[in-house]
C-alpha positions in Angstrom: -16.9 221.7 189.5 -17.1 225.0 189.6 -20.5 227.3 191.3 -20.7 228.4 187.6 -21.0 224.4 186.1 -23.4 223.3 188.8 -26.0 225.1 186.6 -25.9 222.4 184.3 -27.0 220.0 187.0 -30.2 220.1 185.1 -31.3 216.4 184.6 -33.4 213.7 186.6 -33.3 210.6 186.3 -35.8 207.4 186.7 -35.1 203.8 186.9 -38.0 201.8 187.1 -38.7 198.2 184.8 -42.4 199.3 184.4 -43.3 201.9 181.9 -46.0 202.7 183.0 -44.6 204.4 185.6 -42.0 206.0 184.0 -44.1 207.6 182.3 -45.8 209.0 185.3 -42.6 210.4 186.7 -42.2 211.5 183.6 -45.0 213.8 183.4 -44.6 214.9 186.4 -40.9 216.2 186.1 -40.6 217.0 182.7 -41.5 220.7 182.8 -38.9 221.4 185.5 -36.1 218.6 184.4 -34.5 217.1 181.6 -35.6 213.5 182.1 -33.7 210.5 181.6 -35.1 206.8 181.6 -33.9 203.4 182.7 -35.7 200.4 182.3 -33.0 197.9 184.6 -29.9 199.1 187.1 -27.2 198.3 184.4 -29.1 201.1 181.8 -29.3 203.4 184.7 -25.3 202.8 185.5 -24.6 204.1 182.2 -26.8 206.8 182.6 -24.8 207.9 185.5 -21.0 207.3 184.0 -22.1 209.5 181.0 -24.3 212.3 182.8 -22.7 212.4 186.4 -22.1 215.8 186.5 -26.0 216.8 184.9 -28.0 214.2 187.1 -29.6 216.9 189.9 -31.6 213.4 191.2 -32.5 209.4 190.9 -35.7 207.7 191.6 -35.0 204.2 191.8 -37.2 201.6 192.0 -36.0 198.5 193.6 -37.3 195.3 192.1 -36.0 195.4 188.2 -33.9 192.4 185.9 -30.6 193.3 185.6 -29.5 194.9 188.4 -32.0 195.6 191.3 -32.0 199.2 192.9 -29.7 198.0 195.9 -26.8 196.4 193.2 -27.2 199.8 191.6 -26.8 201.7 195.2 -23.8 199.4 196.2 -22.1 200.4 192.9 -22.9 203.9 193.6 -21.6 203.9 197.3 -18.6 202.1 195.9 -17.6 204.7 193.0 -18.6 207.7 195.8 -21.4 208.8 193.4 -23.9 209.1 196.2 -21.9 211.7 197.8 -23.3 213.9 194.8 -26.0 212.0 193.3 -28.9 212.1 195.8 -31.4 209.1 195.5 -34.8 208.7 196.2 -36.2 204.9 196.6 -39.6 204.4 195.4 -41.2 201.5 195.7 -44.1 199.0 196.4 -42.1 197.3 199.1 -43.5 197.6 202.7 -40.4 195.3 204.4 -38.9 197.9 207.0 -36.0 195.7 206.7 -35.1 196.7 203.0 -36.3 200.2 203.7 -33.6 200.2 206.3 -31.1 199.1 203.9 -32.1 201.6 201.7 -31.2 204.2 204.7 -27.6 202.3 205.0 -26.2 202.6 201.6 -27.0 206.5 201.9 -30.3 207.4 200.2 -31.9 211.0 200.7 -35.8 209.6 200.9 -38.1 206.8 200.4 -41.6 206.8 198.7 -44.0 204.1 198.6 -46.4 203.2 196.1 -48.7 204.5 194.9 -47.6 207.9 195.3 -49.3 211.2 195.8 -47.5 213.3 192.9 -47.4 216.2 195.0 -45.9 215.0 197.5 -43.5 213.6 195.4 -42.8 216.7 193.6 -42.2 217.9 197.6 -39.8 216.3 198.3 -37.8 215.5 195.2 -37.7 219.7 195.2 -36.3 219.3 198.8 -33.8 216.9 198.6 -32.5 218.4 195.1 -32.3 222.4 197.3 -30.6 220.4 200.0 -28.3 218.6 197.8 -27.0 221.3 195.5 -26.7 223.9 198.8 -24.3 221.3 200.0 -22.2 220.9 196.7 -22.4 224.9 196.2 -20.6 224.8 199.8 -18.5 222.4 198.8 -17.2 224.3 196.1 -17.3 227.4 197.8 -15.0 226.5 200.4 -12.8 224.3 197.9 -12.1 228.1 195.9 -11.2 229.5 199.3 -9.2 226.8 200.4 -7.6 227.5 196.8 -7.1 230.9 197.7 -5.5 230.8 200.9 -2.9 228.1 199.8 -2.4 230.8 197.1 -2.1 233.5 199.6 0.3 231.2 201.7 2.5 230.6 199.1 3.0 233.9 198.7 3.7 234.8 202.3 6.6 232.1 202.0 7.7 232.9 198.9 7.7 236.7 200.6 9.5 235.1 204.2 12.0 233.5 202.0 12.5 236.7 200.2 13.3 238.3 203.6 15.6 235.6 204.5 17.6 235.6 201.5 18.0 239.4 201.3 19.1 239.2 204.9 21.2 236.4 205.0 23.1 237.7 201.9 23.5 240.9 203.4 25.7 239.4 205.7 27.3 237.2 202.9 28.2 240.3 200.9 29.8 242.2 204.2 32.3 238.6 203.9 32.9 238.6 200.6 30.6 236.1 199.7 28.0 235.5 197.2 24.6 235.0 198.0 24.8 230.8 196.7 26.2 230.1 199.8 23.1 230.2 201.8 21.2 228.7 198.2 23.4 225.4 199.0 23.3 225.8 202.7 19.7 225.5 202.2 19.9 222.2 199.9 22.8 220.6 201.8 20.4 220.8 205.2 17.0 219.9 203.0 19.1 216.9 201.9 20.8 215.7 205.3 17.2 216.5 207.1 15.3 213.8 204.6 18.2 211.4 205.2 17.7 211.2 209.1 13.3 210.5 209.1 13.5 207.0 210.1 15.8 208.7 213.2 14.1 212.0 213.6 10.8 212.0 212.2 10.2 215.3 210.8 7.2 216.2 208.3 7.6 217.9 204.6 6.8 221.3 206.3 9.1 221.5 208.6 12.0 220.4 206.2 11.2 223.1 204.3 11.1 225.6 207.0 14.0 224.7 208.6 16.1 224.5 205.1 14.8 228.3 204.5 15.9 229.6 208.3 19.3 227.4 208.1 20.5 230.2 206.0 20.2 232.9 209.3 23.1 231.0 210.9 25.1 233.9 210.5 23.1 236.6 210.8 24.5 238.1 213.7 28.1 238.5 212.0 26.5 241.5 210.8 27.4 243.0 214.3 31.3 241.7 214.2 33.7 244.3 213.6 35.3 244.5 209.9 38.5 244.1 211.3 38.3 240.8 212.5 35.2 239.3 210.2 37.5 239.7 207.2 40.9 239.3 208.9 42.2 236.9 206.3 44.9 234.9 209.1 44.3 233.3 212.1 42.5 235.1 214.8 43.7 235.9 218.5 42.0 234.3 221.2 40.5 237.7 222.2 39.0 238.1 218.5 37.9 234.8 218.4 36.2 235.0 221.5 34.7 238.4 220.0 34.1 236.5 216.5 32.2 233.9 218.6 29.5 236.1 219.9 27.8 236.0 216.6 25.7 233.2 217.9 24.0 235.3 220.5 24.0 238.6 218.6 22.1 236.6 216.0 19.6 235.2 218.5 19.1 239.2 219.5 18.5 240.2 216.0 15.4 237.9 216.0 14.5 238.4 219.4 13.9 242.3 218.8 11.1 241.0 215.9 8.4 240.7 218.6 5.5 239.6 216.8 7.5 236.9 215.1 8.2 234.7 218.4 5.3 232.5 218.1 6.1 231.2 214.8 7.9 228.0 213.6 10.2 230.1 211.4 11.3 231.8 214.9 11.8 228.7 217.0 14.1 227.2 214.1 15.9 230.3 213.3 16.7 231.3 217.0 17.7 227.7 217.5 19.9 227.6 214.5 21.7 231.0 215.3 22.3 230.4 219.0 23.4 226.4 218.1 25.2 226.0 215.2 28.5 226.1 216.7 27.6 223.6 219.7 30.1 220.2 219.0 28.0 216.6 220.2 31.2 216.6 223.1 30.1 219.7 224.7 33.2 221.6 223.6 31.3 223.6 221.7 29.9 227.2 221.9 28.0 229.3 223.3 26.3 227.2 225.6 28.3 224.3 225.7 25.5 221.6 225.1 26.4 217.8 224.6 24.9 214.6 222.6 21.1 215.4 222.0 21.1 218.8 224.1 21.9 220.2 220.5 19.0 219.7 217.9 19.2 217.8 214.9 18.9 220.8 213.1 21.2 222.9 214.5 23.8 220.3 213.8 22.9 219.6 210.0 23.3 223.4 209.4 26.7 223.2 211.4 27.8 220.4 209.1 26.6 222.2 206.2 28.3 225.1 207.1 31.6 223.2 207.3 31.6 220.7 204.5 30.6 224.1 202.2 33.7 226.1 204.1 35.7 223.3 203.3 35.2 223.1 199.4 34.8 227.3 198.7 37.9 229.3 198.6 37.6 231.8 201.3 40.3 234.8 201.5 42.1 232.5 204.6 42.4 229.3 202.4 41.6 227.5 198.6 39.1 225.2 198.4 39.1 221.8 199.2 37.9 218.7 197.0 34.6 217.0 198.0 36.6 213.8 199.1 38.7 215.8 200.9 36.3 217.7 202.9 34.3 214.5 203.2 37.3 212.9 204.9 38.3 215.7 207.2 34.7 216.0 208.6 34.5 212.1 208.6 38.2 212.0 210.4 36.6 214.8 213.6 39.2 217.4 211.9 35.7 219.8 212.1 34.5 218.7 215.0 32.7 216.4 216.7 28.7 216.3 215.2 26.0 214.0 215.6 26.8 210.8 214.9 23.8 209.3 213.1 23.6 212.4 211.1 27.7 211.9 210.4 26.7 208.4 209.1 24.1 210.0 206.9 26.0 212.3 205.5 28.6 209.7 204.9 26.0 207.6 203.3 24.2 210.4 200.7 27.9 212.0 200.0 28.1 211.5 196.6 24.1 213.1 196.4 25.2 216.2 197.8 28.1 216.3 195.3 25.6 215.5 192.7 23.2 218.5 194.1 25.5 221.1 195.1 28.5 221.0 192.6 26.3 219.6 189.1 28.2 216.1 189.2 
């Protein structure tokens, strides 16, 4: 409901058996409401299903055939029409214990009879101010809520931007297209939902850490022509130059300042400086072993590979997704994590399904 629709909350209703006294309130609210009547709690129900989002108050009486005014409360409570329906209790009843009652199921006031209209008028008009302040907050802070979801989707649909027009930059500079980082993304997404009951990690941070997987190679963008596109093997001394990526990545992110206290950061430097590291501790740079490396880091490593493996590059043709699974399965790629290795053995055929169309 919007601030614009809660001027149709315009109507009050009265459940009371006597008609007499419907009448009264009747005359007394007529002029400033649309009045409704029920003569029992199950008219008054049907009242409420058809006009819930009209009915500015209720006075409810308690003693009626049918349904008394605490059946007709409990149903209230129960369908959470309370929370917008305010209800004021009037009745002849003096037990403090019932009064209390009243209190418990969630009514606004209580009035005994006989009533002095005026007061009555009183405090119906203060309950209904109090009641419809609360619901015009309610919706005002629902629309803003709206609005910054909207505005934070459009921050990470404006990170992701920067991601992909960086990471490709470096693609492009190795003769690759930019889907390599789109199923880089999807291959980690995938191998990241597979390992929850292991890793528990929340929607969010999937997502975040499927968008940063594609920085891996960021810093290649500092490794010399001649030995990023080399198309045979490298020399010891180039590889040892090639392998420096890792770090020069980590110091491409490190010189965005007033990114460091962010999620994206912590992934991405994480990713960058660890997606080379093998679970023996042969890996580089650091040379971490088993669960020094983060699950993350090593599902972008084995996406990294299993995608190497089936792309022709300029140093090799592709391989066949059985083939690829087999070499990573065999240790041929190294040595990765091993419930994340069962995992990906497990969802194989899914990933040929998502990356390759069949």
């Amino acid at each position: 409901m919007s601030v614009m629709e809660l001027r149709n909350v315009t109507k009050l209703l009265v459940v009371d058996d006597i008609e007499v006294n419907r009448m009264i309130l009747y005359d007394m609210f007529c002029e400033q409401y649309d009045v409704l009547e029920a003569e029992n709690g199950r008219v008054a129900l049907d009242l409420l299903h058809e006009h819930k989002d009209e009915i500015a108050i209720m006075l409810l009486d308690i003693v009626m055939p049918e349904l008394d005014g605490f059946e007709v409360l409990k149903i209230m409570r129960d369908e959470d029409l309370l929370s917008h329906i305010p209800v004021i209790l009037i009745t002849g009843e003096n037990d403090e214990n019932k009064m209390l009652t009243g209190y418990e199921f969630g009514i606004s006031d209580l009035v005994g009879k006989p009533f002095n209209p005026e007061i009555v008028k009183r405090r119906v008009q203060n309950v209904v101010q109090l009641y419809m302040h609360k619901r015009e907050m309610e919706v005002k802070l629902r629309e803003q809520r709206e609005k910054l979801d909207e505005q934070s989707k459009r921050l990470r649909q404006f990170d992701q931007f920067i991601i992909d027009t960086l990471s490709t930059t470096v693609e492009f500079r190795d003769f690759e297209s930019g889907e390599h980082i789109i199923r880089i993304r999807e291959l980690v997404r995938l191998l990241l939902t597979a390992i929850r009951d292991a890793y528990p990690l929340d929607d969010e941070q999937i997502g975040i850490i499927s968008n940063v997987s594609a920085m891996h190679d960021i810093g290649k963008i500092a490794i010399p022509d001649a030995i990023l596109l080399k198309p045979g093997r490298l020399t010891k001394d180039e590889f040892e130059i090639m392998k420096t990526h890792t770090v020069r990545g980590c110091e491409i992110l490190e010189s965005i300042g007033s990114a460091q206290e962010l999620d994206y950061y912590t992934y991405s430097y994480d990713i960058c400086r660890h997606h080379h590291e093998r679970w023996d501790g042969r890996g580089y740079p650091d040379g971490l072993v088993g669960d020094q490396i983060s699950v993350w880091a090593h599902a972008t490593a084995l996406a990294d590979v299993y995608d190497a493996l089936t792309c022709k590059r300029v140093y090799k043709d592709a391989y066949s997704h059985e083939d690829a699974v087999q070499m990573i399965l065999n240790g041929e790629c190294g040595v990765f994590n091993p419930v994340l290795l069962d995992k990906f053995k497990e969802i194989q055929y899914n990933i040929q399904a998502a990356l390759r169309g069949g």
